[in-house]
N, C-alpha and C positions, 0 to 999 in steps of 0.2 A: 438233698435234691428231691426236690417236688415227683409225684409218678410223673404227672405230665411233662417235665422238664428231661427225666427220662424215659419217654414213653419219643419225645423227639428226636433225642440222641440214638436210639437203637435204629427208628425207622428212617434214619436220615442217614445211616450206617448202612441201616439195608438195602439203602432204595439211590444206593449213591450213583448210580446209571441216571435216574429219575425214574418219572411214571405218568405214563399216558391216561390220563382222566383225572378223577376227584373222586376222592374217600375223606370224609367225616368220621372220626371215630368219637362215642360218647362215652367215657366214662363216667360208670354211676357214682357221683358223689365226689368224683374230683375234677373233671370237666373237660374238655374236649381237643382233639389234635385233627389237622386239617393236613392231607397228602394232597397235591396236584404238581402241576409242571414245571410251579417256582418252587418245590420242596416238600419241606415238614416244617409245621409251627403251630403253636397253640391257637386253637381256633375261639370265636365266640358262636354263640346262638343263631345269629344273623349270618353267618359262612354257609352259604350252599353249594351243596356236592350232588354229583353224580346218585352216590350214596353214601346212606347214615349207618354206619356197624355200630352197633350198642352191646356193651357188655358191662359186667364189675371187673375192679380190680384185679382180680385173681385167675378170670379168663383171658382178660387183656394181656399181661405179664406171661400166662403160660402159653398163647398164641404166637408173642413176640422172641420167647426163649426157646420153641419148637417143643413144648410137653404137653400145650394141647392144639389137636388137628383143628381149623377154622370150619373145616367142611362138617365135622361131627358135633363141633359146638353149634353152631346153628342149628343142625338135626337135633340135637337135643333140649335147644332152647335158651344155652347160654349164651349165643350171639345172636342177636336181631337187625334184621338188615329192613330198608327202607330206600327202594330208589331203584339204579339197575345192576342186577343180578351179574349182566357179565362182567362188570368193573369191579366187582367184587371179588369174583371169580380169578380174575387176571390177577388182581394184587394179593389173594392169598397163595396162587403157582408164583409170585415172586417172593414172596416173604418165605413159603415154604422152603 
């Protein structure tokens, strides 16, 4: 299984309520997943969201598994956000 293909399945587990806005997430080097009101799905380039969270591999996974906090990764620079802040906000109090 592709990350991205499980990178759907977790957030699609998580977020099985739904979710109010649109999150872009980028994965460096394996590519992208798209959250809004119709679900989770791999997204392309041309998908626009609320906001873009940017991470690797290894922050994505450990955000998604709860070992690493979203709020700290950003302060530290392992996640990069691009868009609005509060939507981000929301869906890391849901994921968390």
């Amino acid at each position: 299984m592709s990350v991205i293909d499980a990178a759907v399945a977790a957030l699609s587990e998580k977020l099985s309520d739904g979710f109010d806005g649109s999150v872009k997430f980028v994965i460096s080097g394996e590519g992208a997943v798209m959250v809004d009101g119709g679900g989770v799905r791999a997204a392309t380039e041309d998908d626009e969201a609320d906001v873009t969270m940017t991470a690797d591999v290894d922050t994505f996974q450990g955000i998604l598994s709860g070992d690493v906090n979203p709020t700290t990764a950003f302060m530290t620079g392992r996640l990069k956000l691009d868009g609005d802040m509060g939507t981000a906000m929301k869906l890391g109090s849901v994921l968390g």
